[in-house]
C-alpha positions, -999 to +999 in steps of 0.1 A: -069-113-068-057-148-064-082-167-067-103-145-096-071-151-118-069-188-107-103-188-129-083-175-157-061-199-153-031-182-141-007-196-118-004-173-086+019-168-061+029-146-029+057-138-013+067-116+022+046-098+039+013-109+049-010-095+079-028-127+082+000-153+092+003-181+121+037-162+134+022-132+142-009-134+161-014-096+169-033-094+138-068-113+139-081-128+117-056-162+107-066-195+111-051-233+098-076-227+073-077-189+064-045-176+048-024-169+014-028-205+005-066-201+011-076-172-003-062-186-040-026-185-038-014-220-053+027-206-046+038-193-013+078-191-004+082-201+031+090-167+039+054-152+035+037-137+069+038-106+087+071-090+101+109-110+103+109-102+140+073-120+138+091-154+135+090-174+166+114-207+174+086-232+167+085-263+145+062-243+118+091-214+119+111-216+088+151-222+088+179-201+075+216-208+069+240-185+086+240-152+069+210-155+055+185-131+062+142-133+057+143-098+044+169-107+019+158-137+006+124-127-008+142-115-040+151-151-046+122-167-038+101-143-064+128-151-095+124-187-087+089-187-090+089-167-122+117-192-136+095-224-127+066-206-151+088-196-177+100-232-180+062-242-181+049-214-201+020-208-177+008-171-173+010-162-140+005-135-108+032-125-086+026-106-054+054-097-037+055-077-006+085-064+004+096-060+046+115-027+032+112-003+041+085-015+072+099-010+104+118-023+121+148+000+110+176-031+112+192-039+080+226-061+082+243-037+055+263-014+080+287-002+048+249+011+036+239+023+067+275+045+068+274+056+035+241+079+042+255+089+073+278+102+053+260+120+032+234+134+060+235+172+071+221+187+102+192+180+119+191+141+102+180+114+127+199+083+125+164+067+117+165+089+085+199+075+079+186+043+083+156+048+061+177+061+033+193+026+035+165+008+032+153+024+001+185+021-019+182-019-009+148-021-020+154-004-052+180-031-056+158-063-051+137-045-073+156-039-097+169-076-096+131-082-101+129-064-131+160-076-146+152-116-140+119-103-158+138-091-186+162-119-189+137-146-186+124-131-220+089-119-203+094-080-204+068-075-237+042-093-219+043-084-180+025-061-165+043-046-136+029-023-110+052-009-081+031+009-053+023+010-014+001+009+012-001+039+028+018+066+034+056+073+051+058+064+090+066+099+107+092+092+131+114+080+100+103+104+072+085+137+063+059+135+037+063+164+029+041+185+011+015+166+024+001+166+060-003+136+083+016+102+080+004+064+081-024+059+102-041+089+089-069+099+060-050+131+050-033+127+023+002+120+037-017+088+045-034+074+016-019+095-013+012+067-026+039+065-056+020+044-085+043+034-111+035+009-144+054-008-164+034-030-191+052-023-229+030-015-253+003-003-234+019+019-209+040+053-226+079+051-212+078+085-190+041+089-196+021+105-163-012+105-153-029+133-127-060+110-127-068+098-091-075+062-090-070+036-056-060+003-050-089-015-052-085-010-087-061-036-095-080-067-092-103-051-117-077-039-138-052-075-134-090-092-143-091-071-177-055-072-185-056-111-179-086-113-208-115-110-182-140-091-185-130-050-188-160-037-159-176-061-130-203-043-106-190-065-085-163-052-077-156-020-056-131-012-082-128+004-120-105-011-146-074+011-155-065-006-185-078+021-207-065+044-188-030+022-190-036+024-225-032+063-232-070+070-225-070+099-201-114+094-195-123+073-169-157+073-149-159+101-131-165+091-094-159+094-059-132+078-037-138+067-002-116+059+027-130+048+063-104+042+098-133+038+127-101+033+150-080+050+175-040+050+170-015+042+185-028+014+208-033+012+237-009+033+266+008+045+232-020+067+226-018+093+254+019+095+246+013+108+207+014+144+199-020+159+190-016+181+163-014+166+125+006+189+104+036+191+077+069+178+090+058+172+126+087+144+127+066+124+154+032+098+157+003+120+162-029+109+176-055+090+150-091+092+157-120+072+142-128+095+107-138+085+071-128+103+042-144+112+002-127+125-028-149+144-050-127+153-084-104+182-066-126+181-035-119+158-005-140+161+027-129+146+061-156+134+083-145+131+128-167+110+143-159+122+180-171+157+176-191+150+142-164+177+127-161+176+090-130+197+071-130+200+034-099+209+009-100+213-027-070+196-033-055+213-068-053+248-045-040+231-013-023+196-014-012+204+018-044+203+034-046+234+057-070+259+045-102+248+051-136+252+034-161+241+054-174+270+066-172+289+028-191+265+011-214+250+038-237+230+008-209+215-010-198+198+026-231+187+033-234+170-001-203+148+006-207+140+036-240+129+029-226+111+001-198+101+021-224+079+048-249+064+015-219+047+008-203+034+041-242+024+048-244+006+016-214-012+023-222-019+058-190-001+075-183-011+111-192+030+128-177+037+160-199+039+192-200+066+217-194+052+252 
């Protein structure tokens, strides 16, 4: 996204949470010449990387006064950069990725952390409680955000989008209705709150049933930035028409692909096997690949070449199967489903 709106001349900037970062190695893929800063970002607060518990004691490992916090200072990081353009008058991209509410569960506000225990019935985990917390503070930076937005005189012409990237961890939060967590193609995995604010263009209140997925927004940040309103490019389609109170958009299909196993390593033989509603713990993930098909949505197990399809406007929850009922309409997707991981050249598991 960066570095297409760098061509546009925007100014861009980043700040938290990063996979790709010299202070956490686990991730591959970072090197002194491959990071925020490389990939287009010409901004990046010294807080951006993976994880605060990522930080090691090293010369490159940035410094905080006492009572000052990584997690907290992100916020004021992301209103200074938006004051330094405002004073310039430059257009401009912010990404800013908050560490709430990513584990670790460890936030500093105990009066917070009280006040949902509080409020907690039976059968509430104290991970719960601490989750609650960490969604009221990240509604507040947020909402200091928006406010510095306001007050800095940029509201009319901001676009503001506010999502995830996946779904709810299960050991700290049901998703219910929907079946399976993080980690996993069902749709308590990839199904994730979308909202938009961008006045004149986007209805107050308005809501739209129309699925779309994240690799949407460079397309759509490229259009609303005065690029060009499709690229074949892209993987993406531009929302901005659908932003702008246009329900029609292309129909197509949506594809997801996880050729992995989770947890890692030991962790695996430890996770519970079944995937359901409101199992409360970290069930097993096995390499599978997923299409969405208007309300159909077919999931494709590599390790026993099982495929389980749902027609998502009967059964969000994902548990009534129709494989088996309609035999042809599987086949299709799932043929479907591998033209386009082959056309893309997708990394496929191998069979020992």
């Amino acid at each position: 996204m960066a570095e297409v709106l760098n061509k546009q001349g925007y100014k861009t900037g980043i700040v938290g949470k990063w996979h790709v970062a010299p202070h956490y190695k686990r991730y591959k893929g970072w090197s002194p010449t491959l990071g925020p800063r490389q990939q287009g970002f010409g901004w990046a607060a010294e807080t951006f990387g993976s994880h605060p518990y990522g930080y090691v004691k090293g010369e490159d490992s940035p410094e905080y006064e006492d009572g000052e916090f990584p997690v907290d200072s992100l916020t004021e990081n992301a209103i200074r950069f938006l004051e330094e353009n405002r004073e310039n008058s430059d257009p401009f991209f912010l990404y800013v990725s908050h560490y709430y509410v990513h584990t670790p569960l460890s936030n500093h506000l105990e009066w917070l952390i009280e006040k949902y225990r509080k409020k907690a019935g039976n059968n509430v985990s104290e991970a719960q409680i601490k989750y609650a917390a960490f969604v009221e503070t990240m509604d507040h930076y947020v909402g200091q955000l928006l406010d510095a937005v306001d007050e800095l005189g940029l509201r009319e012409n901001t676009l503001v989008v506010f999502t995830s990237d996946n779904g709810g961890h299960p050991d700290h939060a049901f998703n219910r209705p929907l079946r399976g967590s993080k980690w996993h193609l069902y749709e308590g995995g990839i199904r994730v709150p979308m909202m938009v604010r961008w006045p004149g263009h986007v209805e107050p209140g308005a809501i739209s049933a129309m699925p779309v997925i994240q690799t949407d927004l460079l397309p759509t940040f490229q259009e609303a930035a005065g690029g060009v309103s499709q690229n074949d490019e892209l993987d993406g389609k531009s929302l901005v028409s659908l932003l702008n109170g246009n329900p029609s958009l292309e129909d197509r299909s949506l594809f997801w692909h996880f050729p992995y196993y989770h947890p890692e390593g030991d962790a695996f033989s430890e996770a519970g096997e079944k995937i359901g509603v409101e199992d409360g713990h970290n069930a097993k993930t096995f390499p599978q690949s997923a299409i969405r098909k208007g309300k159909h949505k077919l999931l494709y197990f590599y390790e026993d070449d099982r495929a389980e399809l749902y027609d998502l406007e009967k059964d969000i929850r994902e548990s009534e199967g129709l494989s088996i009922q309609e035999p042809e309409l599987a086949e299709s997707l799932k043929t479907e489903l591998f033209d386009y991981l082959e056309s893309v050249n997708a990394r496929f598991p191998k069979k020992k």
